[in-house]
Backbone as CSV, one residue per row, in Angstrom:
resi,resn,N_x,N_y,N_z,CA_x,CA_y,CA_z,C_x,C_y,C_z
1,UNK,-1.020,23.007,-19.653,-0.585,22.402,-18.406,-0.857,20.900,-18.470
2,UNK,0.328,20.459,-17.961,0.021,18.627,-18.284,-1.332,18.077,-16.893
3,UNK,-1.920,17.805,-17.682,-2.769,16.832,-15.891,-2.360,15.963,-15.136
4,UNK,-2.432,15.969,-13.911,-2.291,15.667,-12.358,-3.195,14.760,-12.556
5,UNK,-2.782,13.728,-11.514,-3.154,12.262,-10.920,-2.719,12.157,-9.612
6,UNK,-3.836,11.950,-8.729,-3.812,12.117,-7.232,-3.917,10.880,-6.927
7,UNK,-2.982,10.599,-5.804,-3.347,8.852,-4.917,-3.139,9.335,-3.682
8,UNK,-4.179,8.707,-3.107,-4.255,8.847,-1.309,-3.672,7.384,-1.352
9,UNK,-2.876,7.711,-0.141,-2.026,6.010,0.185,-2.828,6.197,1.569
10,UNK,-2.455,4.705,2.262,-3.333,4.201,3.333,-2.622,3.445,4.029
11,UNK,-2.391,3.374,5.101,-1.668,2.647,6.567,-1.271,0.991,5.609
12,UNK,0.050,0.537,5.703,0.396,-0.718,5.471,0.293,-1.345,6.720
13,UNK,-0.523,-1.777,6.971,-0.369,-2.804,8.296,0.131,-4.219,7.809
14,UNK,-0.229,-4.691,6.465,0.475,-6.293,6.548,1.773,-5.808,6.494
15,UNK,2.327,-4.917,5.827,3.886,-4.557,5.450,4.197,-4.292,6.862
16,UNK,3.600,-4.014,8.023,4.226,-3.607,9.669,4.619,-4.841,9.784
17,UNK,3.939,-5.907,9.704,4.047,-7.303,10.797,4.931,-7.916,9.677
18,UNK,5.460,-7.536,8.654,6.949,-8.036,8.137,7.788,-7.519,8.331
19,UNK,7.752,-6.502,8.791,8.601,-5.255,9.405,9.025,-6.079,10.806
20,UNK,7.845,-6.560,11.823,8.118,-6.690,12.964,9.010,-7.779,13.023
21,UNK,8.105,-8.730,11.734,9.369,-9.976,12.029,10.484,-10.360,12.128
22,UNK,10.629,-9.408,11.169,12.108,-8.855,10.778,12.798,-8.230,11.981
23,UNK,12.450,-7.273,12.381,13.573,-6.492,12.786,13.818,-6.750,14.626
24,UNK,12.597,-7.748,15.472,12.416,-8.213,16.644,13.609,-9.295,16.743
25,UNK,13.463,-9.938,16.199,14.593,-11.275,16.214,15.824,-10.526,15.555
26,UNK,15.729,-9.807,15.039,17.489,-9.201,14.636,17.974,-8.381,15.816
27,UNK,17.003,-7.222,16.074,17.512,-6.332,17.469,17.615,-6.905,18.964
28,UNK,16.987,-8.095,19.032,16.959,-9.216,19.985,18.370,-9.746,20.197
29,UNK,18.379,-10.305,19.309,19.929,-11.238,18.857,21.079,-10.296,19.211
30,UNK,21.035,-9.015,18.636,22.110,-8.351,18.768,22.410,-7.717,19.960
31,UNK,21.374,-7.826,20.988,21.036,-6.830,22.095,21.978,-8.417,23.150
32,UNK,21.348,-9.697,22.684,21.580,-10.527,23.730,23.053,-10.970,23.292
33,UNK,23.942,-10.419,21.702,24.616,-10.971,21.749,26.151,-9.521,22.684
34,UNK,25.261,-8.396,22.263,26.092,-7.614,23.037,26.357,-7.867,24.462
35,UNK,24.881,-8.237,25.278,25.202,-8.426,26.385,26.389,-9.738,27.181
36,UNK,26.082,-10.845,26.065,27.504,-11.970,26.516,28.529,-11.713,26.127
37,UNK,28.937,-11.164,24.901,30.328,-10.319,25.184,30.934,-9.437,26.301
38,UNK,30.228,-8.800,26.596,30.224,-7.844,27.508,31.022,-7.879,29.428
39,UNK,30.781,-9.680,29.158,31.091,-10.107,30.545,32.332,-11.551,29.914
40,UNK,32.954,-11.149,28.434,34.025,-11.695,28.078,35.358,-10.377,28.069
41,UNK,36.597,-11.085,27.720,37.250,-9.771,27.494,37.517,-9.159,26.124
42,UNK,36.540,-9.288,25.357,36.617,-8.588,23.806,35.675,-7.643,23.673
43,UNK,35.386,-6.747,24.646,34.607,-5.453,25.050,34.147,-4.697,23.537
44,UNK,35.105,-4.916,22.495,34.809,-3.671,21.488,33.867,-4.801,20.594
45,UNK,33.181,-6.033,20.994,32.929,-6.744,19.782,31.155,-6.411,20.363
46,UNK,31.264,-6.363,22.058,29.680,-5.981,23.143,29.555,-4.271,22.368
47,UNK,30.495,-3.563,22.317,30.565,-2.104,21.690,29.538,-2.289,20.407
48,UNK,29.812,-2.687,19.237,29.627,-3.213,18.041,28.036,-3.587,18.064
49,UNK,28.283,-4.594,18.826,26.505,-5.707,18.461,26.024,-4.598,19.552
50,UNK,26.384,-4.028,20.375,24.777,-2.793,21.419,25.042,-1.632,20.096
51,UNK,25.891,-1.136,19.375,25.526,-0.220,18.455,24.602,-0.287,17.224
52,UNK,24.712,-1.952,16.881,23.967,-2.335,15.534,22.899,-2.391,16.127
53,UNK,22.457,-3.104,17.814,21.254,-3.296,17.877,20.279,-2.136,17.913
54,UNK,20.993,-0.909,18.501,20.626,0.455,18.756,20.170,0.723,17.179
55,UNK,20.959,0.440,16.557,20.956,1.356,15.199,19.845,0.514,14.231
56,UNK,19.826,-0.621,14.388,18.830,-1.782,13.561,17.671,-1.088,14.456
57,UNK,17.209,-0.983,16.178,15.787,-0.202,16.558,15.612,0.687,15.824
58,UNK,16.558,1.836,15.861,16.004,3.021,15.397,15.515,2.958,13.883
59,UNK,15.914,2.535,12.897,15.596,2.068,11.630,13.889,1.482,11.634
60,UNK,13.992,0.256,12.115,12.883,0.016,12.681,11.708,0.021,13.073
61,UNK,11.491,0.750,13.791,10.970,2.145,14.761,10.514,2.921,13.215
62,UNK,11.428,3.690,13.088,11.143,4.753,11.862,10.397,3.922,10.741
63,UNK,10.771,2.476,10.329,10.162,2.358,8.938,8.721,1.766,9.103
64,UNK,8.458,1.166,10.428,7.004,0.691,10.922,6.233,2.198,11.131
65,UNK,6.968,3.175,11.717,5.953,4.383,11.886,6.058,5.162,10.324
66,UNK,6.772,5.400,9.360,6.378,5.309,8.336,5.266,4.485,7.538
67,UNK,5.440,3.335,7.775,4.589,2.596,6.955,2.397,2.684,7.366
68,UNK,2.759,3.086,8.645,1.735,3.563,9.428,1.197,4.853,9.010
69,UNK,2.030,5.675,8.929,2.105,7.195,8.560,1.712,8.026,9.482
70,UNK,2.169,7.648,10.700,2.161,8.467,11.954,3.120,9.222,12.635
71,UNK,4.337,9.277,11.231,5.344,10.707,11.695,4.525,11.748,10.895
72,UNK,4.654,13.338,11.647,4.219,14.343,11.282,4.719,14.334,9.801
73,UNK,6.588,13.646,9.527,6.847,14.139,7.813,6.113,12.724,6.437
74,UNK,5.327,11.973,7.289,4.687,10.856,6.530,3.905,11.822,5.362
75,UNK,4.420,11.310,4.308,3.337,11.531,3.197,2.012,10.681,2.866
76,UNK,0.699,11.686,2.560,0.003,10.789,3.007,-0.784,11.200,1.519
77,UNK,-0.713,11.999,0.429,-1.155,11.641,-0.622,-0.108,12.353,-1.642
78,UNK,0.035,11.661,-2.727,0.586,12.206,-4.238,0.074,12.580,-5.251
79,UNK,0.199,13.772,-5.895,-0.412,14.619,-6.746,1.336,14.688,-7.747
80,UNK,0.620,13.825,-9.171,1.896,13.570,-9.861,1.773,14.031,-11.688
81,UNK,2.832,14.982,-12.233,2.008,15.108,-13.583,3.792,14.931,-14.030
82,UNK,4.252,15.151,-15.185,5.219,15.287,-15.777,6.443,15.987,-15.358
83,UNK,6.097,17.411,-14.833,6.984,18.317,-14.841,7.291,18.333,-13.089
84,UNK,6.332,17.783,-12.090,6.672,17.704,-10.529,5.819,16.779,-10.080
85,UNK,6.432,16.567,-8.702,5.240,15.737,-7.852,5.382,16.249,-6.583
86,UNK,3.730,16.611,-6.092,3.691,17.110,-5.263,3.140,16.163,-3.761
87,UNK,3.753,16.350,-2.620,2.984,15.200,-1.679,2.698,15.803,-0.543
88,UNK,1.503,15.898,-0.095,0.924,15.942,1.236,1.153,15.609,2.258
89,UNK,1.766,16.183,3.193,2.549,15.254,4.371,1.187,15.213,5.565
90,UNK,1.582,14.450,6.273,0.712,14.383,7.839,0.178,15.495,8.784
91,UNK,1.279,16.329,8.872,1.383,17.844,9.382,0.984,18.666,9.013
92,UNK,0.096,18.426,7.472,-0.710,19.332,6.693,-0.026,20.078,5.863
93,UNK,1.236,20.240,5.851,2.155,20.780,4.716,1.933,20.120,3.257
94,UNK,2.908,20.405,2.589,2.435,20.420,1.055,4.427,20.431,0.864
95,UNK,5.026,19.495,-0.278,6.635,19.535,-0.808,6.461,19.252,-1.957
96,UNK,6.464,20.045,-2.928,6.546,19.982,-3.900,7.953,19.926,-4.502
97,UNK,8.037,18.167,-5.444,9.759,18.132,-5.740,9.227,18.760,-7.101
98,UNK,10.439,19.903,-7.535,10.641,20.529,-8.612,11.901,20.115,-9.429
99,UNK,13.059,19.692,-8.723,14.187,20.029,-9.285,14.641,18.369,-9.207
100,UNK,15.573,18.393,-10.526,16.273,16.590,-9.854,15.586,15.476,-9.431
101,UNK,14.397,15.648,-9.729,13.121,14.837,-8.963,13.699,13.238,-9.859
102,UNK,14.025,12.419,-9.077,14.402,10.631,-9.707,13.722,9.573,-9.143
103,UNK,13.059,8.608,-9.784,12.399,7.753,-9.535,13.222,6.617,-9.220
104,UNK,13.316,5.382,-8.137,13.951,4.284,-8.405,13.185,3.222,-7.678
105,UNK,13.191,2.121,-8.594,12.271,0.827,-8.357,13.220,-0.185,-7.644
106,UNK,12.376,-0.868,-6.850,12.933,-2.375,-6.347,12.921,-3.157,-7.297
107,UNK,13.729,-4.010,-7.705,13.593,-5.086,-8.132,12.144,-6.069,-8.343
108,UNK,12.058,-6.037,-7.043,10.632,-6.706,-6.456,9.251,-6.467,-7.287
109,UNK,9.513,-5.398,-7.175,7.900,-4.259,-7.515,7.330,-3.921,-6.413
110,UNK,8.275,-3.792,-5.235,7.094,-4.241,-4.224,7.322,-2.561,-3.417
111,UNK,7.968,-1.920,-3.586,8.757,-0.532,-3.671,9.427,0.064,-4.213
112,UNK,9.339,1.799,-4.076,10.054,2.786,-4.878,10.368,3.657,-3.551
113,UNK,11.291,4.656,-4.627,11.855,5.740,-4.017,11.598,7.311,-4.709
114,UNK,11.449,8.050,-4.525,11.407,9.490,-4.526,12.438,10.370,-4.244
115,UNK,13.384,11.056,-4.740,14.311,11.920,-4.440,13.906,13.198,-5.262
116,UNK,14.455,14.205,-4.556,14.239,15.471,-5.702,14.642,17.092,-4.328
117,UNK,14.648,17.993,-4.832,14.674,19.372,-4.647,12.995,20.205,-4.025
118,UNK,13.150,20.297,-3.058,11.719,20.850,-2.903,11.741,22.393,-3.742
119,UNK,11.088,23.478,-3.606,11.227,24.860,-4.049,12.076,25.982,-3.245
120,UNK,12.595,25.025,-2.110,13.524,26.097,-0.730,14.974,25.763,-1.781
121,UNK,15.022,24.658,-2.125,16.613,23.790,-2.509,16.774,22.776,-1.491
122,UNK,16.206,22.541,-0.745,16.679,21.255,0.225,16.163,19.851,-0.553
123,UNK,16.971,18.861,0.084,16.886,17.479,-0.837,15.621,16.868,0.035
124,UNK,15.072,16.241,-0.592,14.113,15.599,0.149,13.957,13.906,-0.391
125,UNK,13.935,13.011,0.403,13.846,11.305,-0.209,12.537,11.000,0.350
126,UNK,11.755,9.443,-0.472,10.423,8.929,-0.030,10.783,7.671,-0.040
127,UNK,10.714,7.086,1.003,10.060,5.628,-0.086,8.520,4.982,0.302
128,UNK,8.018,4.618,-0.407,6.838,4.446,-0.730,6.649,2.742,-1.058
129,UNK,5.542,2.068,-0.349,5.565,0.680,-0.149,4.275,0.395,-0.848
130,UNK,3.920,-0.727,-1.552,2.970,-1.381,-2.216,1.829,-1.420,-1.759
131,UNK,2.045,-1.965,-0.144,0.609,-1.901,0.735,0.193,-0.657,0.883
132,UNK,0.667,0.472,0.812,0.118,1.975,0.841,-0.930,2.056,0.184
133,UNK,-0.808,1.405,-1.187,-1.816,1.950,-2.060,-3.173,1.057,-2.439
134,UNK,-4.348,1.447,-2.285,-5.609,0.810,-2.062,-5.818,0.038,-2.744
135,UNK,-5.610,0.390,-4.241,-5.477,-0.677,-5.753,-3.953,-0.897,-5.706
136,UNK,-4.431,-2.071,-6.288,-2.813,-2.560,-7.075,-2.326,-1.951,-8.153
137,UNK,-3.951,-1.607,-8.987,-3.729,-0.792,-10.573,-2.763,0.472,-9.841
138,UNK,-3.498,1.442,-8.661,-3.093,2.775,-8.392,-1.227,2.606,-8.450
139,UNK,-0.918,1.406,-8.031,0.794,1.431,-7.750,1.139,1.330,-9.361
140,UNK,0.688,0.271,-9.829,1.347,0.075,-11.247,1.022,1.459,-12.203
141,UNK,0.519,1.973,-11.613,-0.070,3.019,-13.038,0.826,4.020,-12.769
142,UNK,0.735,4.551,-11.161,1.921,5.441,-10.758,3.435,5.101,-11.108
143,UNK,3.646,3.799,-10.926,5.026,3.542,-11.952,5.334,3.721,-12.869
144,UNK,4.356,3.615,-13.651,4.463,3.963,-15.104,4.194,5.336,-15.304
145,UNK,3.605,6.287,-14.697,3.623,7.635,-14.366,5.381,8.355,-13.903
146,UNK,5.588,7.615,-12.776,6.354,8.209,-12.217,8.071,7.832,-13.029
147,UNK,7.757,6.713,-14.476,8.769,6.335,-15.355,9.910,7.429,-15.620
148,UNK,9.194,8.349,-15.856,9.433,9.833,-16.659,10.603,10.869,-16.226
149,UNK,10.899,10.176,-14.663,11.575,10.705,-13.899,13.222,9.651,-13.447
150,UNK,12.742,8.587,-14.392,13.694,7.598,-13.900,15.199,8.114,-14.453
């Protein structure tokens, strides 16, 4: 049996307040630009900017409470060997990707992604942020761990 390598990840709070910066002044903008259309007569353009702004919150919303790990499906540690990786969610469950499991890097280094097959057949995606992890070594080493799958 190949050996397992476990990482507990940990609340990104600097990665929130780039999150916030980001996405306050964009859902702002779009919220105030829906509303002055709105009282012009090009109604479908107020349609548009209240849908992006709706749709830029909800994004938002989701990737700050991710990064927090205060949705019940937040993964909150990885148990990773060759043949699967298994992750611990919030809710106390356990998803083990077996099947199709693919790794993909940012550019940056500064994030990855997780895709794969749990053991039901349903698809399951991660992404996983830099500030999660306590060491810097723990991210780089897991990259190079999690290569295998690229």
């Amino acid at each position: 049996m190949a050996k397992s390598e476990r990482y507990q990840l940990a609340q990104d709070r600097k990665g929130v307040t780039w999150d916030l910066l980001m996405y306050i002044p964009t859902v702002s903008g779009l919220a105030i630009g829906a509303s002055l259309f709105w009282y012009k007569p090009n109604h479908a353009l107020a349609y548009l900017l209240f849908f992006l702004a709706c749709f830029f919150l909800y994004q938002g919303v989701h990737r700050v409470l991710g990064r927090l790990m205060l949705l019940p499906s937040a993964p909150v540690a990885l148990d990773v060997n060759k043949q699967r990786v298994l992750l611990e969610l919030r809710n106390g469950n356990s998803v083990e990707l077996v099947k199709n499991v693919r790794y993909f890097s940012d550019y940056a280094g500064k994030s990855f992604g997780l895709t794969g097959m749990d053991a039901s057949g349903a698809r399951r995606q991660y992404v996983f942020h830099k500030g999660q992890f306590t060491e810097q070594s723990d991210y780089q080493k897991l990259g190079g761990v999690l290569k295998v799958f690229a």
